[in-house]
C-alpha positions in Angstrom: 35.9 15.8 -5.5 33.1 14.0 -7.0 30.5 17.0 -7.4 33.5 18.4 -9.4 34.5 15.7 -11.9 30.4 15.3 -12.4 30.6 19.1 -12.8 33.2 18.5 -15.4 31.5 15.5 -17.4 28.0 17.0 -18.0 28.2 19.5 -20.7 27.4 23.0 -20.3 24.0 23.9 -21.5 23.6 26.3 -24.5 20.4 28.1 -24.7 18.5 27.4 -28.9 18.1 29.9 -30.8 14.2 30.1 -30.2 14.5 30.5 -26.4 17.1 33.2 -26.7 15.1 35.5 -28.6 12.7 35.1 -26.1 15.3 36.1 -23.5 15.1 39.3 -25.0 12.9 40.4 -22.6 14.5 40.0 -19.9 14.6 43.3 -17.4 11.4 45.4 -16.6 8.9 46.9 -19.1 6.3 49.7 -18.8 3.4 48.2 -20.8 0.9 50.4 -23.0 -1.5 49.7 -25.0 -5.4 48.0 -24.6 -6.7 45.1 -24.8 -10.0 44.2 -26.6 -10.3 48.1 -27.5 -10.1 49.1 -23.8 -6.4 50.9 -22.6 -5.0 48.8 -19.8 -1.7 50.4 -18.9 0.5 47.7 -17.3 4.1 46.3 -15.9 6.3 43.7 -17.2 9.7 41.4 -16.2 11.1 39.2 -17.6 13.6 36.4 -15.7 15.7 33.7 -16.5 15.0 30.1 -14.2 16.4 27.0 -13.5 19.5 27.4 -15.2 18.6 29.5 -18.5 16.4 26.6 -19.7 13.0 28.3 -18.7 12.3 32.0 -19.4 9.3 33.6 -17.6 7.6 36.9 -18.7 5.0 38.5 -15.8 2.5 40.9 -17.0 0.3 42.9 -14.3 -2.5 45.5 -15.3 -2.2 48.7 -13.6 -5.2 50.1 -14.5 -8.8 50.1 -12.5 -9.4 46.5 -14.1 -7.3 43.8 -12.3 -5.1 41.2 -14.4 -2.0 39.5 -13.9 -0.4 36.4 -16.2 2.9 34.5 -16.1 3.6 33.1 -19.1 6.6 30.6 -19.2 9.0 29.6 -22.1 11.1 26.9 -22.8 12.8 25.3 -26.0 10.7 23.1 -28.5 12.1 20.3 -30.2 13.8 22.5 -33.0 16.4 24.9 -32.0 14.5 27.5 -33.4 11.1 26.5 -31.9 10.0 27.9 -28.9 6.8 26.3 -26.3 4.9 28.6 -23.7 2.3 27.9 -20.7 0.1 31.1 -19.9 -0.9 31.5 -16.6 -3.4 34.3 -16.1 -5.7 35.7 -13.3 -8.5 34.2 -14.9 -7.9 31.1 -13.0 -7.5 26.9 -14.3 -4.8 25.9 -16.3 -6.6 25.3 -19.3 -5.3 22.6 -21.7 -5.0 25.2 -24.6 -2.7 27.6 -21.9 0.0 25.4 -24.1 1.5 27.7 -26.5 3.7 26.5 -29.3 5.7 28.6 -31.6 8.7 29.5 -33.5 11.5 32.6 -34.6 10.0 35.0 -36.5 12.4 38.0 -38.9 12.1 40.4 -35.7 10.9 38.0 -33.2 9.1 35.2 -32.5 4.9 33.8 -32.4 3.0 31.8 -30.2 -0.1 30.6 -30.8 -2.6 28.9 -28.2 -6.0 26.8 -29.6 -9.2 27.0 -28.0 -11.9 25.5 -29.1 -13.5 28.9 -30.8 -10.6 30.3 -31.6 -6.7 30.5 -31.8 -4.6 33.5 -29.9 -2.0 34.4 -32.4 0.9 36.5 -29.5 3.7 37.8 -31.5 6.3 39.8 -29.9 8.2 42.0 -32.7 11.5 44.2 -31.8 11.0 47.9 -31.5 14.0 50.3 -31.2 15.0 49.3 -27.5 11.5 47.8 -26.4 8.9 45.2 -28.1 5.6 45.1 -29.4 2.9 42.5 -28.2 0.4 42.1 -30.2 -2.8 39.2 -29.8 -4.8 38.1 -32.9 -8.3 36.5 -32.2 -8.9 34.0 -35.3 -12.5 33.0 -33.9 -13.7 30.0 -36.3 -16.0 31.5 -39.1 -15.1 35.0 -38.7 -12.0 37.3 -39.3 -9.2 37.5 -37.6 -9.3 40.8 -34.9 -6.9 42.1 -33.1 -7.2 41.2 -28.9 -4.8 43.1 -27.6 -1.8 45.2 -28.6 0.8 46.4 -26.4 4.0 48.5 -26.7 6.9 47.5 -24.2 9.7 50.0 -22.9 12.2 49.5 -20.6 11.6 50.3 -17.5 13.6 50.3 -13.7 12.1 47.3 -11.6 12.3 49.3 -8.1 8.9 48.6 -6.5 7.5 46.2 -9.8 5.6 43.6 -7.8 4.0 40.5 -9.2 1.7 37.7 -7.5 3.2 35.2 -9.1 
């Protein structure tokens, strides 16, 4: 009876604005695209955790070159606001893994600081998939595009992540 009338007296959570765009991706994705010039054909889930209040997005290269990342979402201070920890293959969590970002018209932007450059991730809508793309702005040089991938909906039978 008690686990019920606390039930009752904690209000339901609502998920912002920010992390339900984000939620968007949900399901499984065939990736395509490259990365630094290079095709790296890859897969993709998204899933919901701990209640809708985390969102994580898994990415795993398929190609001869081996990469996998986990980046996890949750809501910034503003509804609309949206903060991210990328977790890649690479190894370390790195301070600047902390992403920080916001809606966008079609989707929404993250962007993690290094200290020689900032990684600009913006995920736009695209008919029934998304589009990833990664802008390197290295201090003292133009911005260049890292990476660019197109996600499309995909079944998750036999999709298998490390992470």
């Amino acid at each position: 009876m008690l686990t019920l009338m606390l039930m009752l007296a904690t209000p339901a959570y609502t998920v912002p604005p920010g992390l339900a765009v984000v939620g968007g991706l949900q399901g499984c994705w065939q990736v395509s695209g490259q990365v630094q010039g290079k095709a790296s054909p890859s897969i993709a889930r998204g899933q919901w955790h701990l209640g809708r209040r985390y969102f994580t997005l898994h990415l795993r290269a398929t190609g001869a070159d081996p990469y996998e990342a986990a980046i996890t979402y949750g809501a910034g201070a503003q509804p609309r606001a949206i903060g991210s920890v990328f977790l890649d293959s690479f190894g370390g969590l790195y301070e600047p893994s902390l992403g920080l970002g916001a809606l966008e018209r079609r989707g929404f932007v993250q962007r993690y600081r290094f200290a020689d450059a900032t990684y600009l991730n913006r995920f736009s809508r695209a008919g029934t998939g998304w589009r990833w793309t990664i802008t390197e702005q290295a201090k003292g040089k133009p911005p260049s595009v890292f990476a660019d991938y197109d996600l499309r909906p995909a079944p998750c039978r036999g999709m298998q992540f490390d992470y």
